[in-house]
Residue, then its C-alpha position, 0 to 999 in steps of 0.5 A: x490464494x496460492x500456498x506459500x512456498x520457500x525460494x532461493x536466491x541466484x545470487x551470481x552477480x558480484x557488486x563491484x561498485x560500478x553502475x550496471x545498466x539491467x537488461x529487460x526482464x527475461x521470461x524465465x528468471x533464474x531458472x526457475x520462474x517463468x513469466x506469463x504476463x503483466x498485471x500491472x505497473x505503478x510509480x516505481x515498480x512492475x508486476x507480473x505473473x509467473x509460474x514457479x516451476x521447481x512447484x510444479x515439477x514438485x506436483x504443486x497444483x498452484x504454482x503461480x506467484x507474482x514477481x515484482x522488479x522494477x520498472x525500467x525508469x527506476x532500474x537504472x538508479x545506483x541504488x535501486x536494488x538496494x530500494x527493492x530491497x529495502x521494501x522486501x526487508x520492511x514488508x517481510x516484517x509484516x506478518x498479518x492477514x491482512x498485509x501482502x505476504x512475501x516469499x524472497x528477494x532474488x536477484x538474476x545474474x544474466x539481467x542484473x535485475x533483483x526482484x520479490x517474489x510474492x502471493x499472487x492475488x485475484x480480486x478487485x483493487x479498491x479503484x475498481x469498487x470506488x468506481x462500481x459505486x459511485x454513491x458510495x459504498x452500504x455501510x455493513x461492507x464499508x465497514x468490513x473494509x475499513x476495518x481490515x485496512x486500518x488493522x493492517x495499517x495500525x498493525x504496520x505502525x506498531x512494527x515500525x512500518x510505514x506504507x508511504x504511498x496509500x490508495x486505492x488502486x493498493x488494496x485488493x480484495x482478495x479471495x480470502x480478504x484483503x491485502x494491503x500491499x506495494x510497500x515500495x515508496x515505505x521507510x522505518x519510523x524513527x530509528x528502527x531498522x537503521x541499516x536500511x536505504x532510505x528513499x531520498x524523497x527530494x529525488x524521488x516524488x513517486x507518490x500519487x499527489x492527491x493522496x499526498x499529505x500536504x507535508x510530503x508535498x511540502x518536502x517534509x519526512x513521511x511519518x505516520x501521519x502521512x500515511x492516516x491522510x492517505x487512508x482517511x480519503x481512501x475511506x471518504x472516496x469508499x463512503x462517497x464515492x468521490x474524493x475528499x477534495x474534489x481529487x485535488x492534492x491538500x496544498x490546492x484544496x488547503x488554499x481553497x479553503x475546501x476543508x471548510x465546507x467539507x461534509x460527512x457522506x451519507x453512508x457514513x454513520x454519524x459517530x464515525x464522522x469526527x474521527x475521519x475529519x481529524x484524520x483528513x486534516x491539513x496540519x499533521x499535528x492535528x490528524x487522529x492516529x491509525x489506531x483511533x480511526x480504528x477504534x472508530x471505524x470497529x464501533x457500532x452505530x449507536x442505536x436508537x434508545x442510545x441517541x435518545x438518552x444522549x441527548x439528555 
């Protein structure tokens, strides 16, 4: 894990109102951070390794962070550093363990381009343990992944936050636990921070469709709703090792009727099982709330003298 480190904004670009078609992303930004390679790109942004060489010349002997700008597709948008922006604004918000800790917003003034700088994270994503174990995963480490995840997404809830495009290849396990991160397609709940851009989803539909609530598929507003979908098949796929429905979006499977024949894992403790259903449910109304699953997911398995005596 790298320490955190104070950064300062090259503001040297004037908005005049005009549309500014940005240049490539540079190997050095503002001076001051040097790119080294990319880790990785998703729906709307690009993620690279960089080394902050203002640390280094300060003797730091970890001087990488990642840099996050976004890709070329999304950086020709009018609006897209306000975009950009608007992620900084929701995730710096955020200060849990278990959330992505970020360290500015920056823009360039020779590429035009704004970016976030951030933790730099080694680990493996939860795509690549879903993958590792195909029958999904023992219960004692599900467990302690569930619920790490759900208190930082609970958490995020509770500060008004919502993520907006929750999947495995979003949550890594780091060194030191894991990170939820890439708040990039996320929004304010309600009326909260009213001052920042909002998304226009009927333009822009980045999310990954099988982790979509069927709502959002529909064109309905993301809500916390949406996001408790997105993390109940995250979960069943770590306790399966598939997908709920067959990596099918909840429109396809709902006129498949799948959520009938639906089954609890194996690896999943039975006591946990109704409150994962709820959650994966079609009809938002119906879905259990982050917190519940939580609760859920954080209690133990009832044991053996406990199932004896609840059955009379």
């Amino acid at each position: 894990m790298n320490a955190p480190a104070k950064v300062a904004e090259d503001t040297g670009a004037k908005d005049t109102g005009q549309i500014v078609t940005p240049g490539p992303v540079p190997e050095l930004l503002s001076k001051r951070y040097r790119i080294e390679r990319l880790l990785g790109v998703g729906g709307m942004g690009a993620v690279y390794r960089a080394r902050d060489l203002l640390r280094e010349q300060f003797g730091d002997p970890e001087p990488w962070i990642a840099v996050k700008t976004l890709n070329d597709s999304f950086a020709e948008y009018p609006d897209a550093n306000a975009l950009l922006y608007s992620e900084f604004a929701l995730t710096s918000r955020l200060h849990h363990a278990h959330v992505v800790q970020l360290h500015g917003f920056h823009t360039d003034s020779t590429c035009r381009r704004a970016y976030i700088t951030m933790e730099l994270l080694k680990g493996p994503t939860l795509d690549e343990l879903i993958s590792a174990h195909p029958d999904g995963m023992p219960w004692e480490q599900l467990q302690e992944i569930a619920i790490a995840l759900l208190q930082a997404l609970a958490y995020a809830h509770a500060r008004g936050v919502l993520h907006g495009d929750l999947k495995p290849s979003n949550v890594i396990i780091a060194d030191d636990g894991l990170r939820l991160f890439d708040f990039g397609l996320g929004q304010a709940i309600g009326d909260k921070l009213p001052g920042l851009p909002r998304l226009s989803r009927a333009r822009i539909a980045a999310w990954t469709p099988r982790y979509a609530a069927l709502e959002l598929l529909e064109g309905q507003p993301l809500t916390a709703a949406a996001d408790v979908y997105a993390v109940a098949c995250v979960l069943y796929e770590l306790s399966s090792g598939h997908h709920p429905f067959s990596r099918m979006t909840a429109r396809q499977a709902k006129n498949m009727q799948q959520d009938k024949t639906l089954e609890r894992p194996q690896r999943l403790p039975a006591h946990c099982w109704p409150a994962l259903r709820q959650a994966l449910a079609f009809d938002q109304q119906q879905r259990i709330d982050s917190q519940g699953l939580l609760t859920a997911f954080s209690t133990a398995s009832p044991t053996l003298l406990q199932r004896l005596f609840g059955r009379r």
